[in-house]
C-alpha positions as CSV (number, residue, x, y, z in Angstrom):
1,X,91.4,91.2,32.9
2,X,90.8,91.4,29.5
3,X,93.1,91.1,27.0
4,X,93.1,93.6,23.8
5,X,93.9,91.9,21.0
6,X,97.2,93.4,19.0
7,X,97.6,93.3,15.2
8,X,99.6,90.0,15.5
9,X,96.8,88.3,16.7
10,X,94.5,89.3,14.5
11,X,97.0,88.4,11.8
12,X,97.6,84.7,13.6
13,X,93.7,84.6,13.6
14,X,93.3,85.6,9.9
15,X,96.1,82.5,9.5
16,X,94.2,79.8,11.7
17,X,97.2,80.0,13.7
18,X,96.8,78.4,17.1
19,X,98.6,80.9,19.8
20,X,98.1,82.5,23.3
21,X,98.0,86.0,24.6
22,X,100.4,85.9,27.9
23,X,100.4,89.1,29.8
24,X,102.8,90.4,32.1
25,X,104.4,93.0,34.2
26,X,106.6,94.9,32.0
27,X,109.2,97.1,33.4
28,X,110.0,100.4,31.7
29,X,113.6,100.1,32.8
30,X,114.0,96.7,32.4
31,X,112.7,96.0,28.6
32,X,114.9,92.6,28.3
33,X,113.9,89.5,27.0
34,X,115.2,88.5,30.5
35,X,113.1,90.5,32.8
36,X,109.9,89.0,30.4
37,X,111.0,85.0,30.8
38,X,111.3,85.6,34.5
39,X,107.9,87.6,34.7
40,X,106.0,84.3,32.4
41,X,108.4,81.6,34.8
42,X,110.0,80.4,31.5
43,X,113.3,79.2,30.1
44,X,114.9,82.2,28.7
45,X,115.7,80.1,25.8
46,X,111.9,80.0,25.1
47,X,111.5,83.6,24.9
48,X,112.7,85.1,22.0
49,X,113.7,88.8,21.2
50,X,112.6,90.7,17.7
51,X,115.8,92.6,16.8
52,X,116.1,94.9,13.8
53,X,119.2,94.9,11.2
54,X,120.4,97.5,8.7
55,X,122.7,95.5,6.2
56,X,125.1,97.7,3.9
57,X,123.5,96.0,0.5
58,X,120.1,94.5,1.2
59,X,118.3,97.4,3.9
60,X,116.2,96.0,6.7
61,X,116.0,92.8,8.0
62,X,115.1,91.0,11.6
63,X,116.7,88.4,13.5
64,X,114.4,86.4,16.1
65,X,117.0,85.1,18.7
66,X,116.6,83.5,22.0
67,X,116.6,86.2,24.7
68,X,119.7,85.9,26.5
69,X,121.7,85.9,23.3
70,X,123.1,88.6,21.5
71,X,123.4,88.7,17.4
72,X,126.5,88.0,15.8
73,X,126.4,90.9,13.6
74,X,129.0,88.8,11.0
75,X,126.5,85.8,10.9
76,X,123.7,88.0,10.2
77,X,125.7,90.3,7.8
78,X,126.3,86.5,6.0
79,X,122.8,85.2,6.0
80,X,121.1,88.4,4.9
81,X,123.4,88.8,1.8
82,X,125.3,91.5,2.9
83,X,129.2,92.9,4.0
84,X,128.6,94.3,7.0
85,X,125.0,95.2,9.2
86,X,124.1,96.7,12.6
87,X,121.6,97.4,14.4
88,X,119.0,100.4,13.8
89,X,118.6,103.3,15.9
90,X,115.9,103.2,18.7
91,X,114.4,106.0,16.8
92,X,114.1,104.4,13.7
93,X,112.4,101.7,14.9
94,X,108.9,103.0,15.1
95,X,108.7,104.1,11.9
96,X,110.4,101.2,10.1
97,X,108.3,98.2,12.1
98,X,105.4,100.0,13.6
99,X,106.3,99.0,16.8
100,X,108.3,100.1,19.9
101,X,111.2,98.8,22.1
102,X,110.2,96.2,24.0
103,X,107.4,95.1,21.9
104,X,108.2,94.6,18.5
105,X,107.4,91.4,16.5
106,X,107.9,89.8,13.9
107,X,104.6,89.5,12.9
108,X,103.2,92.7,11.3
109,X,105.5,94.7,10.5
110,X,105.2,97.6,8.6
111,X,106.5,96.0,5.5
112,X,107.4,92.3,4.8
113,X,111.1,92.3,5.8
114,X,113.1,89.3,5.4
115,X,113.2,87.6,8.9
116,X,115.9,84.9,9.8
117,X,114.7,83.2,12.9
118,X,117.8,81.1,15.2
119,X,117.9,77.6,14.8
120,X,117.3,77.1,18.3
121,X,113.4,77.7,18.3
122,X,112.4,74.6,16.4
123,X,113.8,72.5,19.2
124,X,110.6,73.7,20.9
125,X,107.1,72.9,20.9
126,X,106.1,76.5,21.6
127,X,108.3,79.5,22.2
128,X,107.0,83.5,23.0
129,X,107.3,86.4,20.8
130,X,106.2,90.0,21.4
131,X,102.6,90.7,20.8
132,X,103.1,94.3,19.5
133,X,102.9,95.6,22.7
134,X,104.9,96.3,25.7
135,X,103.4,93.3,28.7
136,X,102.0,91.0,26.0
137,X,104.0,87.7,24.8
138,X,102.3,85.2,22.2
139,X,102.6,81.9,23.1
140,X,103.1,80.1,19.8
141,X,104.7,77.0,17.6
142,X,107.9,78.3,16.1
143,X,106.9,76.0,12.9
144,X,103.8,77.8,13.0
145,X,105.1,81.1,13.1
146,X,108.1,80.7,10.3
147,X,105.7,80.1,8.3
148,X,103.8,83.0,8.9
149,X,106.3,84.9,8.6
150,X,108.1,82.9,5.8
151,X,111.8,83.0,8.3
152,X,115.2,81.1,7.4
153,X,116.3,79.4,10.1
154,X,119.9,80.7,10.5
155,X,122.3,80.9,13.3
156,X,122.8,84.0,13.8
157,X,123.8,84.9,17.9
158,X,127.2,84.6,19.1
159,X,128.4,81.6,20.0
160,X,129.1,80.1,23.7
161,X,126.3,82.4,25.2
């Protein structure tokens, strides 16, 4: 089968950025970060979620987080400089990140959002992210990719997950 490469990959590329194209069976009712680690046979801890924030000062941000977490929105209020922040609407999120549910990453968005990646993915020598596309994961080194994407490692999920 061959694989189409997505924008992320072509950015990773443009980098020098070592990485893999995983596909899988994505299910249109099940978009979780769950469903995808148990369609790849991984850890859920390895595969990580793209998850977009609205704080009340600073705008747009993204939290990367392991995919059976949820975001403390507190923390991430904290570590984005703002008072309060939630999440944005499903139908904002197209037009804000270029991408859609279930396969947005944090590499090539729209615009260069500040992106605060958990803690947890630099106890890993790879971890996935979305490709930009629904049934496509990229394999990658978290180092590799917070500096890509120039992330601050925060915590930033709710604890005793």
């Amino acid at each position: 089968m061959k694989i189409n490469k997505t924008n992320a990959a072509r950015l990773l590329d443009k980098e020098k950025i070592a990485y893999e194209l995983i596909p899988y069976e994505f299910d249109e009712s099940d978009l979780s970060a769950i469903h995808v680690a148990a369609e790849l046979g991984e850890d859920i801890k390895r595969v990580f979620k793209t998850l977009v924030l609205r704080g009340d000062k600073n705008g747009i941000f993204v939290c990367v987080v392991p995919g059976d977490s949820e975001v403390d929105l507190k923390k991430a209020a904290k570590v984005s400089a703002n008072k309060s922040a939630e999440m944005i609407a499903m139908k904002e999120l197209l037009p804000t990140t270029g991408y859609i549910r279930g396969g947005c990453s944090p590499i090539g968005l729209k615009k260069p959002f500040p992106i605060f990646i958990h803690q947890t993915a630099a106890d890993f020598d790879y971890i996935y992210i979305s490709a930009g596309q629904r049934g496509l994961q990229l394999k990658l080194s978290p180092k590799d990719l917070i500096s890509m994407v120039k992330a601050i490692i925060a915590d930033v999920i709710v604890d005793n997950q």
